[in-house]
C-alpha positions in Angstrom: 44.1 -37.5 3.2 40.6 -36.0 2.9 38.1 -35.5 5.4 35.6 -37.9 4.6 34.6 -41.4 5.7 32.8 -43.5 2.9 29.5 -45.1 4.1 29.3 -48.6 5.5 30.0 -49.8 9.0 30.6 -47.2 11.8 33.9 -46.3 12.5 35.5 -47.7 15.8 33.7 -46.6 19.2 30.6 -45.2 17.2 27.2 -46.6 18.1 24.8 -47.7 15.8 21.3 -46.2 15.9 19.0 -48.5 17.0 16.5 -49.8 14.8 13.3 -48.5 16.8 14.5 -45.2 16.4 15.0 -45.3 12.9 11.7 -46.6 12.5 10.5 -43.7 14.6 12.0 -41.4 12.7 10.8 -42.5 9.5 7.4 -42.2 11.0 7.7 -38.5 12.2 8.7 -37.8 8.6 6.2 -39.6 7.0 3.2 -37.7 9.4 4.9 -34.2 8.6 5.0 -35.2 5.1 1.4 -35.7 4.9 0.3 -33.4 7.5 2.1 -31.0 4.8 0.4 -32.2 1.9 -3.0 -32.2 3.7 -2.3 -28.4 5.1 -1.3 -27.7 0.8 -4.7 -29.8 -0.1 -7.3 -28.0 2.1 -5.7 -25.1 3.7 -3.4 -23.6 0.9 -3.8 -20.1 2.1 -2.0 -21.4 5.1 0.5 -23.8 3.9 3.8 -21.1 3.7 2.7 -20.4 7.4 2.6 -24.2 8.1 6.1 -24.5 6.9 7.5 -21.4 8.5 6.3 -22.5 11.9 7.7 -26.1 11.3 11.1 -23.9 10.3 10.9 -22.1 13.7 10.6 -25.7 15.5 13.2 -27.1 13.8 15.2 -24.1 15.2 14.1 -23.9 18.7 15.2 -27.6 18.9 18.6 -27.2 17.3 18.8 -24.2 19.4 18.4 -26.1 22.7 21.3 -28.5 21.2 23.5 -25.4 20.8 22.7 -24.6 24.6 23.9 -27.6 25.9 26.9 -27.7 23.8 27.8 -23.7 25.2 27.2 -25.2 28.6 29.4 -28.2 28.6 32.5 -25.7 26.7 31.8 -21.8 27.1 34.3 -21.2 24.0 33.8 -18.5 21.6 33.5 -21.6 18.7 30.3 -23.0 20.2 28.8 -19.6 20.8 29.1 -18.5 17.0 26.1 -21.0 15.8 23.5 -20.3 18.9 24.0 -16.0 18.0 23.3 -17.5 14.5 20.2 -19.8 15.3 18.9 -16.6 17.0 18.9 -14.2 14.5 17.4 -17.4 12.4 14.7 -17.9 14.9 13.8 -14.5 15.0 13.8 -14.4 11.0 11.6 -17.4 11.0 8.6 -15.7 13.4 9.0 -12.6 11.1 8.5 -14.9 8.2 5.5 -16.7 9.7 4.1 -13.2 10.6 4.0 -11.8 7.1 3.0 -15.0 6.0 -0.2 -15.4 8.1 -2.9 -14.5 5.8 -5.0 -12.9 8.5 -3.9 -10.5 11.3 -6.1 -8.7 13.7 -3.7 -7.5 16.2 -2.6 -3.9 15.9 1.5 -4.7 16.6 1.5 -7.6 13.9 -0.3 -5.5 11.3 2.9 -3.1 11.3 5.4 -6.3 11.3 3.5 -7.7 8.5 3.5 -4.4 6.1 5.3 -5.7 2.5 8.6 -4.4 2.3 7.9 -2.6 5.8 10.0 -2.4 9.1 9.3 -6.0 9.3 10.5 -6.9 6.2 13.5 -5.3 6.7 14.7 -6.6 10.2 13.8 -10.3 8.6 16.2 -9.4 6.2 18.5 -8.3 8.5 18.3 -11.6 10.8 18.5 -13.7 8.2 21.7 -12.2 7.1 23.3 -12.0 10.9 22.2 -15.6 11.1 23.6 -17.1 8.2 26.9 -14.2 9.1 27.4 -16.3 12.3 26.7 -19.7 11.1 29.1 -19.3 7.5 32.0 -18.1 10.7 31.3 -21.2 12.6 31.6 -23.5 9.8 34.8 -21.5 8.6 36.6 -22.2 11.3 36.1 -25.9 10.6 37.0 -25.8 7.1 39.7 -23.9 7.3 42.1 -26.6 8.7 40.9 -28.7 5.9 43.1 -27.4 2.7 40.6 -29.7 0.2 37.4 -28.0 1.6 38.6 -24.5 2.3 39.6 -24.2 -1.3 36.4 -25.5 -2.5 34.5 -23.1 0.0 36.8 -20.1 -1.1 35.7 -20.3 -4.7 32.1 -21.3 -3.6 32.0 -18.5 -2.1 33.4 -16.1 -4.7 30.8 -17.3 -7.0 27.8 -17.1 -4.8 29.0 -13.8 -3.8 29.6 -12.3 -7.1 26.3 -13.9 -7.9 24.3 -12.3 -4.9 26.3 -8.8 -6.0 24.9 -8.9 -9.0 21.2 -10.0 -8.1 20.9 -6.8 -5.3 22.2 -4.3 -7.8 20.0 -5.9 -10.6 16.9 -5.6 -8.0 17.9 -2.4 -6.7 18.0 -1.3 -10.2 15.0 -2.6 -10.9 12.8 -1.9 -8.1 14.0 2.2 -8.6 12.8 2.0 -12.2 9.3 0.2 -10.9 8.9 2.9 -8.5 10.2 5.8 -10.9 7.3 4.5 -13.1 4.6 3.8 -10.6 5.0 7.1 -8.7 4.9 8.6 -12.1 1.4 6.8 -13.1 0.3 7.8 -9.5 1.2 11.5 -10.7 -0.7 11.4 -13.8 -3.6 9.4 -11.9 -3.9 12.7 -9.7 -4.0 15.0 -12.5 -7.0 13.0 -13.8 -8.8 13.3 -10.6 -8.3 17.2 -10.9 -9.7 17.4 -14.2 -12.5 14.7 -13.6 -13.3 17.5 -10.6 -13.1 20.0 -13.1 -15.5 19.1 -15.3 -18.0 18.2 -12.9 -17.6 21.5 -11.8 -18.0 22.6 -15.0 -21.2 20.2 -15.0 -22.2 22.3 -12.2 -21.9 26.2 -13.9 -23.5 24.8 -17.2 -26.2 23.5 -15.3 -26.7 26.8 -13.0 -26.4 29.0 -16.5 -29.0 27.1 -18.4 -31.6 27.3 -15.3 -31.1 31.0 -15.3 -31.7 31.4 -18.5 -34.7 29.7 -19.1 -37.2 31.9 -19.2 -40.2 29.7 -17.6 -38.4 30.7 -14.1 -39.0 34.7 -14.3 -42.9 35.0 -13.7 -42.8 32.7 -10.8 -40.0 34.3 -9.4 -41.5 37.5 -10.1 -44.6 36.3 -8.3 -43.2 34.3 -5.7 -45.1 31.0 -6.9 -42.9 28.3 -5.3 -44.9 25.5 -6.5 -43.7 26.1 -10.1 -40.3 27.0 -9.1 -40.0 23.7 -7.5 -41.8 22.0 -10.7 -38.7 23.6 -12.4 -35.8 22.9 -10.0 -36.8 19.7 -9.2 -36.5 18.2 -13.1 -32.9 19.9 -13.3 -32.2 18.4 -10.4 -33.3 15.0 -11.2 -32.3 15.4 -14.9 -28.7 16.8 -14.0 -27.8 14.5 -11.3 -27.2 16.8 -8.9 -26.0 17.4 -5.0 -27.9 20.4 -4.5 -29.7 23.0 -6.4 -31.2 26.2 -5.2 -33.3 29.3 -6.4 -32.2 32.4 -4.3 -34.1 35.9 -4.7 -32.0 38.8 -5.0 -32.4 39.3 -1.4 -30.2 35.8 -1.2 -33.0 33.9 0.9 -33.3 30.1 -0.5 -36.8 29.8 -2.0 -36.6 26.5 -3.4 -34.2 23.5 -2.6 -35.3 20.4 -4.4 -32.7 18.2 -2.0 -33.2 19.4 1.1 -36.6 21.0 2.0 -34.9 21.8 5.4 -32.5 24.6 3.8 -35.8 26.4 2.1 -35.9 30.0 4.0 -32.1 30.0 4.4 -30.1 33.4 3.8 -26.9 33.5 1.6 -27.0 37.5 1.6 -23.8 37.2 2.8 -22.2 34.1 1.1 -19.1 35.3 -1.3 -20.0 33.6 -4.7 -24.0 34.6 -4.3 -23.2 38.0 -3.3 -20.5 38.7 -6.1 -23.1 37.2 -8.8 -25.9 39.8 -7.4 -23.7 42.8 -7.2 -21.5 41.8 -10.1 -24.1 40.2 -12.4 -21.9 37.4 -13.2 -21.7 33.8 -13.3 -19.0 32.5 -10.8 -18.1 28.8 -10.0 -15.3 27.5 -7.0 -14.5 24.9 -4.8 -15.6 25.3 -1.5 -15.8 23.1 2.1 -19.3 22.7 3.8 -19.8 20.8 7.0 -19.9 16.7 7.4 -20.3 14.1 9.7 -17.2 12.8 10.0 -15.1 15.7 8.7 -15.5 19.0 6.5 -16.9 17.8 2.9 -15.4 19.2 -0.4 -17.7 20.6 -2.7 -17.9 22.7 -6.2 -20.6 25.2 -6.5 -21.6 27.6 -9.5 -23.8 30.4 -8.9 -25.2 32.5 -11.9 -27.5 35.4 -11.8 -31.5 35.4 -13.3 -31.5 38.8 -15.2 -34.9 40.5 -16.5 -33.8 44.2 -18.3 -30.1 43.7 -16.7 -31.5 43.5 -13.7 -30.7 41.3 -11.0 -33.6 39.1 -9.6 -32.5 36.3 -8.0 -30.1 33.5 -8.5 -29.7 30.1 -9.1 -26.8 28.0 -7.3 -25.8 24.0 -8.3 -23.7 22.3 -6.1 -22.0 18.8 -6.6 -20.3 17.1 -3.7 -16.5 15.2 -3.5 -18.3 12.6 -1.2 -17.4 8.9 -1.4 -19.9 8.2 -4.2 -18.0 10.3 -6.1 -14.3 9.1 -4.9 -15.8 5.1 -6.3 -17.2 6.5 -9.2 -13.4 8.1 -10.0 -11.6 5.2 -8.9 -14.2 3.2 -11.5 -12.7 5.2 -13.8 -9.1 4.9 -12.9 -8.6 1.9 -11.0 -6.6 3.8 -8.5 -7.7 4.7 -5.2 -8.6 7.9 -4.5 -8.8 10.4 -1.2 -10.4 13.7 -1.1 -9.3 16.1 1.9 -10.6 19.2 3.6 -7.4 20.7 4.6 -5.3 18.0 5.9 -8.4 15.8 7.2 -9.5 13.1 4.8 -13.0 13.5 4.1 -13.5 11.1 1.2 -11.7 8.0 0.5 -11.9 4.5 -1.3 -9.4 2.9 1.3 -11.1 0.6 4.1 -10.5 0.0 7.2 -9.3 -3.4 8.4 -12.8 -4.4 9.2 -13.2 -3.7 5.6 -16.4 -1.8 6.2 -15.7 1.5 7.6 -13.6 4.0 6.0 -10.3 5.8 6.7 -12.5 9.5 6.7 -12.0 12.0 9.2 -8.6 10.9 9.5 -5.4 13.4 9.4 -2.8 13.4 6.8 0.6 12.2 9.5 3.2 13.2 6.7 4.1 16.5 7.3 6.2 16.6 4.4 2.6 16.7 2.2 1.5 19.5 4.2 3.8 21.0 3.8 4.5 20.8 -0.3 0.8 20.6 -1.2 -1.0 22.5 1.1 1.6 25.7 2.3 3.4 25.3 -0.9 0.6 24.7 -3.1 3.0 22.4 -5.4 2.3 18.8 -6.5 4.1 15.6 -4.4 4.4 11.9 -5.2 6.2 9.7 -2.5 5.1 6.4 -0.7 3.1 6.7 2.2 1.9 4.6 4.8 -2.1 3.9 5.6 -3.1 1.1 7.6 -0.6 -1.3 7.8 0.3 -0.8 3.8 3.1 1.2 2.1 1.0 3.0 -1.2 2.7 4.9 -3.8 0.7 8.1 -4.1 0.5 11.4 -5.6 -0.9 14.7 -4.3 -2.4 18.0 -6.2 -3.9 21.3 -3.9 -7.4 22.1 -4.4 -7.7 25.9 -4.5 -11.0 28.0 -4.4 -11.7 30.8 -6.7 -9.3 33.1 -5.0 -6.4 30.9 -5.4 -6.6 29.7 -1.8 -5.4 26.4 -1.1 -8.3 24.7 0.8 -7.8 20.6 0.4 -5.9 18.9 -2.0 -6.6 15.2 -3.9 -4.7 12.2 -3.7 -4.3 9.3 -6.1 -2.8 6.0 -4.6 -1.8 2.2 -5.1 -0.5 -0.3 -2.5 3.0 -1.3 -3.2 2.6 -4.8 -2.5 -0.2 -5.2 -5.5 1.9 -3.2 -7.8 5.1 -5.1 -6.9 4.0 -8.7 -7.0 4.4 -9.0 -10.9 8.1 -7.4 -10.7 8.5 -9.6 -7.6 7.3 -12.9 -9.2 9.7 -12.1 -12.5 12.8 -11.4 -9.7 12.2 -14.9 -7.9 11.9 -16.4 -11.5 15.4 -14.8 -12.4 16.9 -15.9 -9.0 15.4 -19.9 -9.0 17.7 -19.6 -12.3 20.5 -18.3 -11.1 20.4 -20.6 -8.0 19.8 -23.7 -10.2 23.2 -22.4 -12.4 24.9 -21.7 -9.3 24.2 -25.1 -7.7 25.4 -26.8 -10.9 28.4 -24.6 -10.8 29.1 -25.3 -7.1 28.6 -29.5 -8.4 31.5 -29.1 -10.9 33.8 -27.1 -8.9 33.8 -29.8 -6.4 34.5 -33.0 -8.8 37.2 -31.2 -10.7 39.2 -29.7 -7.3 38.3 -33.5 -6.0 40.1 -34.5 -9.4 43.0 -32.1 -8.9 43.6 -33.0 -5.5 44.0 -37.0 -6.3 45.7 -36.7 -9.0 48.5 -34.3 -6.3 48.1 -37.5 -4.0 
């Protein structure tokens, strides 16, 4: 009445296996077992790969069964499970991919970004896979009234349990990202004011020079030894990038970090001009030239006065350089990227030979541009650097005319943020697989019970 044979001697016309091949068997077992445990013992980093690849044998050969099967009767029934096995084959490489714990090559890096492209089409095969194998085994069950009502309720269970799981996660993962692009937000907002005050640094600094009165004879007299006697211990004492001592004629006389720039004219340089002519302290954010790409800067200039009149100037300067971008990220544990424009001209991020930096790089969403640096607005969205998805936040940079000239990023990659909520999820769903399997155990011996006691 049912379709099941109890175990014991084959039925009529069946072969028994012979007894070398069940030994043989066993013993392939046994060496994957312990090549397994061996891989798990002194190559855990590697193990998941191990498996996945073992997965994506298993396939290939199971495959090549399907294939011979198509061959011998091209019928739509035997071509359901080898589409299936395909999309499972090409889930299993994906899987090994982003399971590989070190890739070099350029086209693996994208197809092994968490929750990237990758990611996705996995999903996606895995879901065709199983599509086409679930209507293959259908259309065996459903001659089979016991088993097709068993399957029909299975399946109502699992699906209203996998419904609820994606909504749950979706739900879940839009609050985690609500909250980390929020953090991100406030993260960039720091970096602004952690600019701010070393700008700030940078005015104080330049105002308490220029009034000190020690600096007027020597200026007066042109002594540039005790000018640099002067300039030098701010500069040490302040922790400065640069620090200068301009006459009023805006020629550099002294520059305790860079001897080279001593004789230089900044007669015509904005801030310097508007302190002689104006007599007042200014401070703004500014661009000078770099190796790799334009460097960000802040630079005060205030006037030296003797009876209100103008006599030189002193200008600090303190660079956004990548000592600066560690020291914030120090401070924040996020990590941070200075640009010039749109080129990225300080950054904690690494390259993948995890020496270099990403600097002198361009900014390839154009969305960004176009909110931070046209629109001059804040912007928090994920973004993609070097094979990694980051959540990350944006604020302009303006100068001390209000023109946008570089803006300041604060960033973390999704996959570190994401592995606690993703740990937690997998929790949650060995749970509800455990409940389900027990479920699935009980609806079988009481519609096994049912259907005897109909008998």
């Amino acid at each position: 009445m049912f379709p099941f044979r109890s175990s014991g001697a084959p039925a009529s016309g069946q072969k028994s296996r012979p007894v070398w091949q069940t030994i043989a068997i066993a013993v392939v077992y046994l060496v994957v077992a312990v090549g397994l445990v061996a891989v798990y013992w002194y190559f855990n980093d590697y193990f998941i790969f191990v498996v996945a690849c073992l997965a994506v044998v298993f396939i290939i050969l199971t495959m090549s069964i399907q294939i011979g099967r198509y061959r011998r009767t091209p019928i739509r029934s035997n071509l359901y499970p080898l589409v299936g096995y395909v999309f499972l084959l090409v889930f299993g490489c994906l899987f090994a991919i982003q399971r590989l714990p070190s890739i070099n090559r350029v086209l693996l890096e994208q197809l092994s970004v968490a929750y990237g492209r990758g990611w996705m089409i996995m999903l996606a095969a895995s879901f065709l896979g199983f599509l086409f194998l679930g209507i293959w085994a259908w259309q065996y069950i459903r001659v089979r009234e016991f088993l097709r009502t068993y399957v029909v309720l299975l399946a109502i269970t699992v699906f209203t349990s996998c419904l609820g799981s994606i909504l749950f996660t979706l739900f879940v993962f839009k609050v985690v990202e609500f909250n980390h692009l929020k953090l991100m937000a406030q993260g960039a907002k720091t970096e602004q004011l952690i600019m701010g005050e070393r700008s700030d640094t940078a005015l104080f600094v330049a105002r308490t020079v220029a009034s000190n009165a020690a600096i007027l004879e020597p200026l007066i007299n042109n002594n540039r030894t005790k000018l640099e006697s002067i300039a030098q211990w701010y500069y040490d004492e302040a922790g400065l990038d640069g620090l200068y001592v301009v006459n009023k004629y805006g020629e550099i006389l002294v520059s305790p970090g860079d001897k080279k720039e001593v004789g230089a004219l900044l007669d015509k340089d904005p801030l310097v001009a508007f302190a002689i002519l104006q007599k007042q302290q200014v401070k703004s954010f500014d661009i000078r030239k770099g190796v790799l790409a334009p460097v960000l800067v802040t630079r005060a200039v205030a006037p030296i006065l003797k009876n209100d009149e103008v006599i030189g100037v002193i200008e600090t300067r303190h660079t956004f350089d990548n000592a600066f971008v560690d020291f914030s990220k120090g401070r924040t544990g996020l990590d941070i990227t200075i640009f010039t424009g749109d080129r990225r001209s300080a950054t904690t991020i690494y390259t993948a030979d995890g020496v270099s930096r990403w600097t002198g790089s361009l900014v390839n969403d154009i969305n960004v541009t176009d909110k931070v640096l046209k629109q001059g607005v804040s912007d928090t969205r994920s973004t993609e650097s070097l094979g990694r998805t980051y959540y990350t936040a944006y604020e302009p940079v303006r100068d001390v005319n209000g023109k946008i000239i570089g803006m300041v990023s604060a960033g973390l990659p999704v996959d570190a943020l994401l592995e606690d909520t993703r740990q937690q999820l997998l929790s949650a769903f060995m749970i509800l697989a455990v409940l389900s399997l027990g479920i699935a155990f009980l609806g079988y011996f009481v519609l096994h019970k049912l259907y005897k006691q109909q008998a």
